[in-house]
C-alpha positions in Angstrom: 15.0 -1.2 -24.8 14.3 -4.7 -23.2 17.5 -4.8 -21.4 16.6 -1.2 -19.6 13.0 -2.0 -18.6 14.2 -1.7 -14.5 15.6 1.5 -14.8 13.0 3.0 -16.7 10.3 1.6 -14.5 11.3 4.5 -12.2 12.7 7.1 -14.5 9.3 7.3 -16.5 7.1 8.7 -13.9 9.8 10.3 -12.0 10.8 12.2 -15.4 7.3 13.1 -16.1 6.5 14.6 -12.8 8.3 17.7 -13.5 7.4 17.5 -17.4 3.6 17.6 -15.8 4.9 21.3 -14.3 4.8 22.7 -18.3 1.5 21.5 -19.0 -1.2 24.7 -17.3 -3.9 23.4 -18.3 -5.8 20.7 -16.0 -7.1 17.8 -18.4 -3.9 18.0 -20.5 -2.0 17.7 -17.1 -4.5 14.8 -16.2 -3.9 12.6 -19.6 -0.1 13.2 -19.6 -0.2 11.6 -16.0 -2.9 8.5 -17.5 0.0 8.0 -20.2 3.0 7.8 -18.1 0.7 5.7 -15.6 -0.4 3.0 -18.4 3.6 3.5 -19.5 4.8 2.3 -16.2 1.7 -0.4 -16.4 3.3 -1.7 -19.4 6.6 -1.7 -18.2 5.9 -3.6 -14.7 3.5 -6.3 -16.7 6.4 -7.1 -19.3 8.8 -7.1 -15.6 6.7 -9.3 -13.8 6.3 -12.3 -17.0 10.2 -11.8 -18.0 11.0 -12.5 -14.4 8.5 -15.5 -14.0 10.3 -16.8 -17.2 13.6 -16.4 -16.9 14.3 -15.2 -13.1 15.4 -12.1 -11.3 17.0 -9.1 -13.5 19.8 -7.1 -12.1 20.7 -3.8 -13.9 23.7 -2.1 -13.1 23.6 1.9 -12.6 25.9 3.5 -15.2 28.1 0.3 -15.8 29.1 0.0 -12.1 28.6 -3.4 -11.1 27.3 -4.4 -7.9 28.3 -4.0 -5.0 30.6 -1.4 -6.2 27.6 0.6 -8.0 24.0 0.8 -7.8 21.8 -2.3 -8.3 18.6 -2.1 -9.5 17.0 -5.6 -8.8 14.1 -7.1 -10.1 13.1 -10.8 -8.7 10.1 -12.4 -7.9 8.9 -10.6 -4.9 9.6 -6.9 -6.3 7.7 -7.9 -9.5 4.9 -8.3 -7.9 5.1 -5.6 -5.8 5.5 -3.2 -8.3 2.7 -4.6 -10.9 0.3 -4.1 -7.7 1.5 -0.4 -7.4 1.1 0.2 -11.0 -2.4 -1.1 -11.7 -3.7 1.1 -8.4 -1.8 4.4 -9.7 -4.1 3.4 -13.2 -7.1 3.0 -11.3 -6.4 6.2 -9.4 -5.5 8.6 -12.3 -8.4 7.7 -14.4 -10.8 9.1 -12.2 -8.9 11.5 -10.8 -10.1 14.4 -13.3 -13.5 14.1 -12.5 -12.5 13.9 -8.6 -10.4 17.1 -8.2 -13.1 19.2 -10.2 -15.9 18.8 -7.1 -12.6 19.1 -4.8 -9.7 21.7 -5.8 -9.6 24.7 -7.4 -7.9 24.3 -11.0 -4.7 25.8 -10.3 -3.8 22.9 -7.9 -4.9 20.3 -10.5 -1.3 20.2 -12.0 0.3 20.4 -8.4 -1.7 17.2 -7.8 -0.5 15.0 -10.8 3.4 16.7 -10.3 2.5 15.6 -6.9 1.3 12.1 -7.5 4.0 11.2 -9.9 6.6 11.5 -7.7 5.3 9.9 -4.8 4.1 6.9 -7.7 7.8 7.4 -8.9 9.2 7.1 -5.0 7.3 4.1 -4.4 8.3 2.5 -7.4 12.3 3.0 -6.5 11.8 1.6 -3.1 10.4 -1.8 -4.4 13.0 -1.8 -7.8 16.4 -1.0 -5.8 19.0 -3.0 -4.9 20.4 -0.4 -2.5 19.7 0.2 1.0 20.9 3.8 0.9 19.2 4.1 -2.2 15.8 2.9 -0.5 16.3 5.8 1.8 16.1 8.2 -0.7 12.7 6.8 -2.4 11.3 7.2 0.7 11.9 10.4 0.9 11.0 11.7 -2.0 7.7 9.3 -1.6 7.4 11.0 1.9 7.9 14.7 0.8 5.5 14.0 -1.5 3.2 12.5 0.4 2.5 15.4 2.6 2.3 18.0 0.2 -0.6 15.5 -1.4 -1.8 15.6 2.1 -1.4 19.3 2.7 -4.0 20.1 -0.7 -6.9 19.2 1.2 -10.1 21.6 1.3 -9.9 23.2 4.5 -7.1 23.9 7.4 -7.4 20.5 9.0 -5.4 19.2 5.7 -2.4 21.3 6.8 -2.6 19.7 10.6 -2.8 16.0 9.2 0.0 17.1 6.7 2.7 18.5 9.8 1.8 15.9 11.9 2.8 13.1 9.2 5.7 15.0 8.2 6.9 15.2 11.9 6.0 11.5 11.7 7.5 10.8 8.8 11.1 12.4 9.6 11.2 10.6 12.8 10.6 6.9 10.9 13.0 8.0 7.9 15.9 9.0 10.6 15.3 6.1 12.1 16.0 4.0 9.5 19.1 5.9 8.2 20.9 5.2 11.4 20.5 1.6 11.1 21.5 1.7 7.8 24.5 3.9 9.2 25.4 0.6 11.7 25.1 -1.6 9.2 27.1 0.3 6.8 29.6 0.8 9.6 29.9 -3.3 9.8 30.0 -4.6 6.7 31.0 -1.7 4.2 28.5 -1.9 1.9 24.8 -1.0 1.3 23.9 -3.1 -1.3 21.1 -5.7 -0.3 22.1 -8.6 -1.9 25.9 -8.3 -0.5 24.7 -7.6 3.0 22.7 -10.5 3.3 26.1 -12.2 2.5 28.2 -10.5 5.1 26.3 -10.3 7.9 26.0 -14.3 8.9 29.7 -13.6 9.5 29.9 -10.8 12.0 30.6 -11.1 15.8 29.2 -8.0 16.8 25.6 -8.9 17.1 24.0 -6.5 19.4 25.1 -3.6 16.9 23.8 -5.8 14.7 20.5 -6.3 17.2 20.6 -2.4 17.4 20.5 -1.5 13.7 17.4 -4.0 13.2 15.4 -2.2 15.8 16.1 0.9 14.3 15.1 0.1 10.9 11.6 -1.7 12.3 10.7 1.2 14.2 11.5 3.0 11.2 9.2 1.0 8.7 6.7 0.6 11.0 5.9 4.2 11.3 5.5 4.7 8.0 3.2 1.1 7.8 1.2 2.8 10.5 1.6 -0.3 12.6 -0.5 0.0 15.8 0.5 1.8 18.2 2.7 3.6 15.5 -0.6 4.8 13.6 -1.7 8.4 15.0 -1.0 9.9 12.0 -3.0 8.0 9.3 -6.9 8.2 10.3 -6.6 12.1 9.4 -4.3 11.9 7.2 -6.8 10.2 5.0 -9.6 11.8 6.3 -8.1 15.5 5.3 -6.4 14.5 2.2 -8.1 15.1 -1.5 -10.1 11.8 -1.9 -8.0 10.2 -4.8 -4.8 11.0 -2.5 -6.5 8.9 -0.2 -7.0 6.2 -2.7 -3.8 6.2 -4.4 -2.2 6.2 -0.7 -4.2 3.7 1.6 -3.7 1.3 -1.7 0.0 1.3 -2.2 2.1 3.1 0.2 1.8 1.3 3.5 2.1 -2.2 1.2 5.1 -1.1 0.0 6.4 -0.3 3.7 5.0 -3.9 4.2 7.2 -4.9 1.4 10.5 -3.2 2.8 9.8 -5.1 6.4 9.5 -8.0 4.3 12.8 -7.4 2.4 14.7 -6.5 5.2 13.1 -9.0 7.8 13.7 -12.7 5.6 16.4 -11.5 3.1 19.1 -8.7 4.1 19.4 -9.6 7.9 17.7 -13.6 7.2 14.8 -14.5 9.6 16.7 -17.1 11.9 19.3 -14.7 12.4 17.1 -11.9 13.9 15.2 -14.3 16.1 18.3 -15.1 17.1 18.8 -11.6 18.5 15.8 -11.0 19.8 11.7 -12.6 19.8 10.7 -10.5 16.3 8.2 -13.2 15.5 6.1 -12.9 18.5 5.9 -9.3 18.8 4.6 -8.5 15.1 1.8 -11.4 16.4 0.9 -8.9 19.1 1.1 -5.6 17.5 -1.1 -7.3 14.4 -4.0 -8.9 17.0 -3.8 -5.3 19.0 -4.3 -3.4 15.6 -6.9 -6.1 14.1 -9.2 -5.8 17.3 -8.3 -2.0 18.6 -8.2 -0.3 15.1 -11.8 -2.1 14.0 -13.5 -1.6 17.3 -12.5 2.0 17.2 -14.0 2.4 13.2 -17.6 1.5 14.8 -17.3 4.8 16.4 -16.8 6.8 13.4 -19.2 9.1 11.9 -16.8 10.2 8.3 -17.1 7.2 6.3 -13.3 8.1 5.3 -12.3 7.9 8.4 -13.6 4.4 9.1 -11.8 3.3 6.4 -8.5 4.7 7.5 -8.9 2.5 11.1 -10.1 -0.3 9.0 -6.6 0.2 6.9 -4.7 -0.2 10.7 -6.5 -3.0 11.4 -6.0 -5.0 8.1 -2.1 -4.2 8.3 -2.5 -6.0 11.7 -3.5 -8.9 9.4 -0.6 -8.0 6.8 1.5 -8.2 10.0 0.1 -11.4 11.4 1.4 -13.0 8.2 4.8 -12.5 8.3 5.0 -12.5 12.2 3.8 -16.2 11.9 7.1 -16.7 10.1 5.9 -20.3 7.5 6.1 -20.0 4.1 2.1 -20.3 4.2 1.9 -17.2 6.6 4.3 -15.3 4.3 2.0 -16.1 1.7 -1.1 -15.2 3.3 0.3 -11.9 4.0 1.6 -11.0 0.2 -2.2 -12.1 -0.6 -3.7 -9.7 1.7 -1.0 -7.5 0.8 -2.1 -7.3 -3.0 -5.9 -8.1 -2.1 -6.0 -5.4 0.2 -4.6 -2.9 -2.3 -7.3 -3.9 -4.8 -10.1 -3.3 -1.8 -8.8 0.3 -0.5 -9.0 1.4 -3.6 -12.7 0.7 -4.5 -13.6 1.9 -1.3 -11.6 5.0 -1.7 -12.6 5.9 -5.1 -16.1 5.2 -4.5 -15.9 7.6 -1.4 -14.4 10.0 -4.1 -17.1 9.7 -6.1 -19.9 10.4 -3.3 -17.9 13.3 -2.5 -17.4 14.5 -6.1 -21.8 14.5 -5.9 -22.8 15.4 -2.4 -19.6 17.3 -1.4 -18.9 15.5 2.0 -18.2 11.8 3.6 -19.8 11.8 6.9 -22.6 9.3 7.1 -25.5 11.4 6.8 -23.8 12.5 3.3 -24.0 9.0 2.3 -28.1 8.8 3.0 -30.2 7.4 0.5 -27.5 7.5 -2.4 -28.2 3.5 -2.0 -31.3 4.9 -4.8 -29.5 8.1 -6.1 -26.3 6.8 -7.1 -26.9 2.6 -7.2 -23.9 1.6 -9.2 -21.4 4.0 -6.9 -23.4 2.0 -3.9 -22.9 -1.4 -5.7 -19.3 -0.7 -6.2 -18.7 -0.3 -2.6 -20.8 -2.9 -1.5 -18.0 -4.8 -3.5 -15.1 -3.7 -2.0 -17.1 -4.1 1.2 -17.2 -7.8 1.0 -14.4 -8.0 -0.1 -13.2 -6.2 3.0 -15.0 -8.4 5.3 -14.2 -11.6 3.5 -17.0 -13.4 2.1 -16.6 -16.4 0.0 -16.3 -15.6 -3.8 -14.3 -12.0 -3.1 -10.3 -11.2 -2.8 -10.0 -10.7 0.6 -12.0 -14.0 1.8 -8.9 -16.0 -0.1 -6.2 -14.0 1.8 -7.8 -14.5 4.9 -8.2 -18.0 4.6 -4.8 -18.5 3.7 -4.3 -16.6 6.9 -6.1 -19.0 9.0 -4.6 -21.7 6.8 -1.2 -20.7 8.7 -2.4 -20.1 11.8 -4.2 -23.4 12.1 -0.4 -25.1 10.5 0.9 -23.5 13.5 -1.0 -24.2 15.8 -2.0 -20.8 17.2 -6.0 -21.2 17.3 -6.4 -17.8 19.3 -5.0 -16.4 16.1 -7.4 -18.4 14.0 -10.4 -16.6 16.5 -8.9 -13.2 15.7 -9.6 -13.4 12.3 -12.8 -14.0 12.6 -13.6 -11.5 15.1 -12.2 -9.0 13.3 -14.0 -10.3 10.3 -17.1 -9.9 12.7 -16.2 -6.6 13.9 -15.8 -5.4 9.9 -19.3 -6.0 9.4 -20.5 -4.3 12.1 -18.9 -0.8 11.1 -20.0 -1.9 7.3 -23.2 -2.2 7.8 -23.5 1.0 9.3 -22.9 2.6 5.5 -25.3 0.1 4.0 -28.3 1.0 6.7 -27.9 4.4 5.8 -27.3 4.3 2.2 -30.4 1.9 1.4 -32.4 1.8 4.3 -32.9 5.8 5.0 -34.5 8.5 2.9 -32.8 11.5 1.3 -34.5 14.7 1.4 -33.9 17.7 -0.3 -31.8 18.2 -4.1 -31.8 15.1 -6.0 -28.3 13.8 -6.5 -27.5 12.2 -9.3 -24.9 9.0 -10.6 -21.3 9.7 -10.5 -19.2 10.6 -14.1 -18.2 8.1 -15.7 -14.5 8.5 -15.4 -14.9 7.5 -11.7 -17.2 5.1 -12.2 -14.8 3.3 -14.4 -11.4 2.7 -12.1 -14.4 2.1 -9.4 -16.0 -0.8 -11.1 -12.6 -2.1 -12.6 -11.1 -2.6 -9.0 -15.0 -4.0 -7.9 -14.6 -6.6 -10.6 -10.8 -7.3 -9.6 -12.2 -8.1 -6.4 -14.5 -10.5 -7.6 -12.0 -12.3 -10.3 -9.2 -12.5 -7.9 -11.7 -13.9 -5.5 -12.3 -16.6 -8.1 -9.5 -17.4 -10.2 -6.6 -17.2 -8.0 -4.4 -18.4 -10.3 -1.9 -15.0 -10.9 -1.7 -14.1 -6.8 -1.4 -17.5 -5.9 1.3 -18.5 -8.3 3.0 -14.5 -7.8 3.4 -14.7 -4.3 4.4 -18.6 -3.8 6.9 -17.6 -6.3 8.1 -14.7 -4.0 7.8 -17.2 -1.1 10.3 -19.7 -2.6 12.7 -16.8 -3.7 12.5 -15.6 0.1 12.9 -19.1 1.8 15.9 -19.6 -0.4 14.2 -22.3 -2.6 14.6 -19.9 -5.8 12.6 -22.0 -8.9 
């Protein structure tokens, strides 16, 4: 069993999506979906310490061996990718009973978990396979997915956020099918590992230039890398609230992942700067998306919604990270990458949970619930601070690893930027906290959330807090990813 752990880390969620299709009833639906969930859980946790013990785990498909068959590949980058996507999918499913009662009728309750399993399953694929062409088809079947998550929203505006990512969606996913199609056409293979190999060698570098810019335009339309990022903000507004949480937590990181991947170990980093100046133009896209995307949450009046353009705006930090190019920005940005997970979703699923009471998640929905529902409130006060980055909370560590970098390199604007946007974070902030404990709520009294949500809420609050303390296991995970990316494998 041991030996198959990598396959099955897919193949258990994307076998019980359809298995979820017998069950009718709703709550037998929902704790099929918790089991294969903490199953996967398991699975990625025993993953993540084998590879830390004994290095990266390659399992060939069906006997074939690479690059002649499919590779699934396990090292220490993907490990802690997918132990990331696994405890948010947890998180997620837990509350996600209590959720879709106050949201969806109960004939779309089963459609939801189908739903969610194979976009978790999708996900998963992406991060565990060793094969570009294979990576094509887990986003796609994380994509299709996706908008039919999207499309089960309460009202007709769902259905408009849905088409417009789909159209989206397509255009990204074609996009990065023809550069794998040029790079396929060079090289003769599509496994990752024997790519990276082959292409040092090649004289045809503007194909080579060519199939690179297809790919990132590819990836970063599905990040939602400014200006790439129409379609988020209503994709998560419209979408059922632990959609949103189970999407603005994992899906863009793993897109982050995938840039990652391709960026410092298919095509190498010196190699595609080589080409053309990659570096610098993932710095400006990430300051345009840190200052635009935050300045433009203030605006907002759907607390959702602020949190979508606050999720642009922190992948302009994930961005930063790796545009900076050091080990230490690298670093900084698989911090933020798993930090930022853990924040999204106690945002989310507290937003879930103030929707699951009051039935909305505009501002004047959230007034006075600072009183009516104080451990909801406290939870996303959390994730708040955590979001902004003060001392003793996830995303302050992140962030000052970010400035860490920036400050190794020199760049001091970029130092500036993180603090303004840091600045700007608490402006849009506390406009939710004014309202929440500073105004009066007339009318019905509304009372705490169930406790199914206020469990995944107050698990990821607290992981905001440890991680923000003891460092030790994202640290130690992503230096370890680092030093398998730089080519100093332990």
């Amino acid at each position: 069993m041991l030996n198959h752990l990598a396959v099955l880390q897919v193949v258990v969620p994307l076998l019980a999506a359809p298995a979820c299709l017998i069950l009718e009833r709703a709550r037998a639906a929902w704790l099929f979906t918790c089991l294969a969930c903490l199953l996967s859980l398991g699975i990625s946790i025993a993953l993540f310490l084998q590879v830390q013990a004994s290095g990266p785990i390659s399992y060939a498909m069906g006997g074939w061996e690479a690059p002649w068959g499919i590779e699934y590949r396990i090292d220490a980058l993907s490990s802690f990718v997918l132990l990331l996507i696994n405890l948010v999918a947890v998180a997620v499913v837990i509350g996600a009973n209590s959720s879709l009662v106050a949201e969806l009728p109960e004939s779309r309750h089963s459609p939801f978990y189908v739903l969610l399993l194979l976009c978790h399953a999708g996900l998963l694929g992406i991060v565990a396979t060793g094969d570009a062409f294979n990576v094509f088809v887990f986003l796609e079947i994380s994509s299709l997915s996706t908008y039919a998550l999207v499309a089960l929203g309460r009202d007709r505006r769902a259905l408009f956020a849905a088409y417009q990512y789909l159209i989206v969606g397509t255009i990204g996913a074609t996009f990065f099918l023809i550069g794998l199609g040029f790079l396929y056409s060079l090289t003769g293979t599509l496994n990752m590992a024997d790519l990276a190999q082959r292409l040092p060698g090649l004289e045809e570098k503007r194909l080579v230039a060519a199939a690179f810019a297809f790919i990132v335009i590819g990836i970063a339309l599905k990040l939602a890398l400014f200006p790439l990022h129409g379609w988020l903000p209503d994709a998560y507004t419209q979408a059922p609230s632990m959609a949103t949480a189970f999407l603005a937590a994992s899906a863009t990181k793993v897109a982050l992942y995938l840039l990652i991947r391709m960026y410092f170990d298919v095509l190498g980093q010196e190699a595609v700067n080589a080409l053309f100046p990659m570096g610098t133009l993932l710095l400006v896209l990430g300051a345009a998306a840190v200052l635009l995307a935050s300045l433009a949450a203030i605006r907002q009046d759907n607390v959702k919604r602020i949190f979508a353009l606050s999720s642009v705006g922190q992948i302009g930090y994930l961005v930063i990270g790796v545009g900076l190019g050091s080990a230490l920005g690298l670093q900084a940005a698989l911090l933020h990458l798993f930090n930022h997970a853990l924040i999204k979703a106690a945002l989310f699923i507290a937003v879930a949970a103030v929707v699951c009471r009051v039935g909305g998640s505009r501002l004047d929905d959230f007034r006075g619930l600072g009183r009516a529902m104080p451990w909801t409130m406290a939870g996303l006060l959390i994730g708040a601070l955590s979001l902004i980055g003060v001392p003793l909370t996830a995303g302050f560590v992140s962030k000052w690893f970010l400035v860490l970098a920036a400050m190794e390199a020199g760049l001091w604007p970029l130092v500036a930027l993180v603090l303004i946007g840091s600045f700007i974070a608490l402006f849009y902030v506390w406009r939710i906290v004014e309202v929440a404990y500073f105004q009066q709520r007339d009318g019905v009294a509304i009372s705490e959330a169930p406790l199914m949500l206020l469990i995944p809420l107050w698990g990821m609050a607290l992981a905001n807090l440890y991680f923000g303390i003891d460092t030790s296991l994202t640290v130690e995970g992503s230096e370890q990813a680092v030093n398998f990316l730089m080519g100093s494998r332990p």
